[in-house]
N, C-alpha and C positions, 0 to 999 in steps of 0.2 A: 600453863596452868594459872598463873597469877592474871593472865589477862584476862580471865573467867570470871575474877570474885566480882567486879563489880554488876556483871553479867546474873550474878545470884545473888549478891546484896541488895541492890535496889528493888527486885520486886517483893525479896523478902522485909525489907523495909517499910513498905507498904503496906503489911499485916499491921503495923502500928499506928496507923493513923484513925482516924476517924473514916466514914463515909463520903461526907464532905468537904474533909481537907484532901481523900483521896481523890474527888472528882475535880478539885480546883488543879493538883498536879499532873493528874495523868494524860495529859497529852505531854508533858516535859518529860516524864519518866517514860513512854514507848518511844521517846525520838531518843533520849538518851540511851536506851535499850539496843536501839537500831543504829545507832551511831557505832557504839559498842561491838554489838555483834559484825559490824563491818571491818571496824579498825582491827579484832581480832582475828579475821577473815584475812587479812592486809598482813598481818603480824606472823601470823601463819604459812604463807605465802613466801613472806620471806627470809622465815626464818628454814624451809625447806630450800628455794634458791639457796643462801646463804652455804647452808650444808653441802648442795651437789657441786660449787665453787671449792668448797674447802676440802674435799674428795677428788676431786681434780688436779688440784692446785697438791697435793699429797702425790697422786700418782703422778705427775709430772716430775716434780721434786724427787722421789725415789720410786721410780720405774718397779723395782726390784724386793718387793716387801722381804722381808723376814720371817715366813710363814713354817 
């Protein structure tokens, strides 16, 4: 979730500019966008790996839950 804000910050940022301060930034701001959107993609990724390791690494540890 936090790896989203700037995902929705910055274009909404861009409501506040002018016209022509917007067209001097916005090719920084769609690669930052796209930079973004990947790293969160990356982040995501493995932050799911992460999970099925530590679900693993649980059943190994105790075979036997407590259900």
């Amino acid at each position: 979730m936090a790896a989203s804000v700037p995902l929705i910050g910055v274009p909404v940022g861009l409501m506040f500019l002018t016209p022509h301060q917007q067209h001097t930034v916005i090719g920084s701001i769609v690669a930052l966008c796209v930079g973004g959107f990947f790293a969160f993609a990356v982040a995501l990724a493995t932050f799911y790996a992460l999970q099925r390791d530590l679900e693993a690494l649980d059943h190994i540890v105790d075979p036997h839950p407590h259900s």
